[in-house]
C-alpha positions, 0 to 999 in steps of 0.5 A: 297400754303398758299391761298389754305388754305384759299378755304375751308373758302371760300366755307363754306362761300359762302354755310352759306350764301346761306342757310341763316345761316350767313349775306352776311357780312360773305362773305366780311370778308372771301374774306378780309381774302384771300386779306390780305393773298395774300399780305401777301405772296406777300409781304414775295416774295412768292407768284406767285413761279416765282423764282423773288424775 
């Protein structure tokens, strides 16, 4: 649920750059931002809501 958070992020990232408001940087640091959420929740065994823990 956490990693819908971080869409919104994404996307204004994506639109910033693409307008050439921000560096392309931008983009790495927002997806570097998704990765180390999705280890994070990955690594608390929530992430993929398989029941597994």
């Amino acid at each position: 649920m956490m990693i819908a958070c971080c869409i919104p992020m994404l996307v204004i990232a994506v639109i910033l750059v693409a307008t050439g408001v921000a560096s392309p940087a931008l983009l790495i640091v927002a997806v570097g931002c998704t990765l180390m959420m999705a280890m994070m929740m990955r690594g608390m065994s929530h992430g993929g809501g398989d029941g597994r823990s």
